[in-house]
N, C-alpha and C positions, 0 to 999 in steps of 0.2 A: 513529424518529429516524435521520437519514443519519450517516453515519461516513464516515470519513477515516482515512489515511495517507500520509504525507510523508516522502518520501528523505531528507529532512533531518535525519529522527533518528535514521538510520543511516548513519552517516559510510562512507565509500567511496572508491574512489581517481579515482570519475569526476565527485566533486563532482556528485552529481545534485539537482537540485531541483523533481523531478517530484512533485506532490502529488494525488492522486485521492479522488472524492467522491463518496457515491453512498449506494443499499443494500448493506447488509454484503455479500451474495453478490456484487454485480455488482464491490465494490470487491477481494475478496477474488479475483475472476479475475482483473481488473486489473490490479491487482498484481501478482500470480503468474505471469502472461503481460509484464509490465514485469520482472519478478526477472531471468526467465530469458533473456530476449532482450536486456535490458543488461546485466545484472550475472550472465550468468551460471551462475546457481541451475541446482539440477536440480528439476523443478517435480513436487510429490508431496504428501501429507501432511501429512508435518513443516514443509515451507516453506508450507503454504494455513495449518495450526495456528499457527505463528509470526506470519504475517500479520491473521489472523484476533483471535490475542492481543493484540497490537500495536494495533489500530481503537480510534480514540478518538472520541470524540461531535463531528459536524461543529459548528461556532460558527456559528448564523445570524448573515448579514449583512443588514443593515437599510439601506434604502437614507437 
């Protein structure tokens, strides 16, 4: 099953609304490379395991 995560459910001062989607690994760089280049993060562990925590089951869309 593909997963996701959404700036959205982590409120932030640049109002982001980047949402990426994918396999867990590929979303989990994603991300992690999105953390640190907008928001910031120092990219390691702790921030790939919070990300990783965070992956919620992607919602097919049916056309």
């Amino acid at each position: 099953m593909r997963k996701m995560t959404d700036c959205r459910d982590f409120p932030s001062e640049t109002h982001c609304t980047l949402a990426i989607s994918g396999e867990e690994d590929e979303v989990v760089r994603a991300a992690s490379e999105h953390a640190v280049s907008v928001h910031g993060h120092t990219d390691g562990p702790e921030l790939r395991k919070m990300i990783r925590d965070s992956l919620k089951d992607e919602i097919p869309q049916h056309a």
